[in-house]
N, C-alpha and C positions, 0 to 999 in steps of 0.2 A: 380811655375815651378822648380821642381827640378833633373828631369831624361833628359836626351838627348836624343832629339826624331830624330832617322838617316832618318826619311822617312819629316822632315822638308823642307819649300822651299829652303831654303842655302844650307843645304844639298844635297839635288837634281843639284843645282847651280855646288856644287863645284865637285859632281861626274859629269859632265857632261851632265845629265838628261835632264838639262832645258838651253835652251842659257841665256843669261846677253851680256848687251851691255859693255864692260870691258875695265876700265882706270888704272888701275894699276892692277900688279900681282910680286909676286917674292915666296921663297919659305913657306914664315907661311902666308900671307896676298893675299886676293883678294880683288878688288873692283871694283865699277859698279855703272852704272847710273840707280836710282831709276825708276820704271817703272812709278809711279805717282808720280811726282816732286813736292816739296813745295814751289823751288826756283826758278830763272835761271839754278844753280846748286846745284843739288842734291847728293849727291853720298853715296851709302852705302860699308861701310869697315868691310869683316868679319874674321877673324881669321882661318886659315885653320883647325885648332884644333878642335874638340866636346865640345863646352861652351856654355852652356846655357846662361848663363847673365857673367856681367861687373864682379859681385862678384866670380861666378865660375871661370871664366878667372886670374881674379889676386891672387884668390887661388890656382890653378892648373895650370897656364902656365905655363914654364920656360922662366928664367929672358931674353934670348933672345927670345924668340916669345912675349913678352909683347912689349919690344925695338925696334921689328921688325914693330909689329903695330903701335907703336904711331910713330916709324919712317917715316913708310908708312903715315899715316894720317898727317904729315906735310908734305913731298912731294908733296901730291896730292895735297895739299893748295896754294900750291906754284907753280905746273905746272898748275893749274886751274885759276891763277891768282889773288887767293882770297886773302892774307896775306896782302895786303896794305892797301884795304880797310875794310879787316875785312869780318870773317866769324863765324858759328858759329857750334859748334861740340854737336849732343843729343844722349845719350846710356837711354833707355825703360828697365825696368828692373823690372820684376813681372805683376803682374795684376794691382796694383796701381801705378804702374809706365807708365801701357798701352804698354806695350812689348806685340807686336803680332807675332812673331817669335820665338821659343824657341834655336834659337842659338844667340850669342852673336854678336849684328853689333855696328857700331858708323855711324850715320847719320853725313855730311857734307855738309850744306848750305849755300849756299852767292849765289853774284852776285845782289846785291839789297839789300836796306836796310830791315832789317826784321823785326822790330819794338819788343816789349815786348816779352818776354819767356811766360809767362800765361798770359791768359785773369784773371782781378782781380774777385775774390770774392766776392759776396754781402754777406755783412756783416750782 
């Protein structure tokens, strides 16, 4: 993935196209609750900006929209109620990373424990 696709579902999201059920907003960041949860709570955080992936973002944002998100992504931790017992934050990034969105989100999970990041390998 390396071109910004405007006709993406974020995209569509952030011009207004498509509703999002939506827990936070201000002015570089949106988010919303996953339409197919992996949690209690789900919620995806995406950058108001045109970024493809994690690595486009922190090459191309400016040093306040990067701030602005990870500022964002701890609030919603915190008004979600997740930060005591722990949550856990995934950015998809390429084809081997399983990035199905070609704009840049951070997934945030909790509400239950979640057990291992990968299923292990057979060796």
């Amino acid at each position: 993935m390396s071109d910004y696709d405007p006709n993406n579902i974020f995209a569509k999201i952030l011009r207004g196209e498509i509703p999002c059920n939506k827990v936070y907003e201000d002015d570089f960041v949106l988010a919303f609750n996953d339409i197919h949860p992996q949690a209690p709570v789900h919620i995806l955080v995406i950058p108001k900006g045109s970024y493809v992936s994690i690595s486009d973002f922190g090459a191309k944002a400016s040093a306040e929209e990067i701030k602005a998100f990870f500022d964002a992504v701890s609030k919603i931790a915190e008004e979600k109620g997740l930060s005591g017992d722990g949550f856990r934050t995934i950015t998809n990034a390429g084809l081997n990373g399983g990035q199905e969105v070609p704009h840049f989100h951070l997934h945030i999970l909790g509400g239950c424990r979640l057990g291992p990041m990968l299923t292990k390998m057979a060796a």
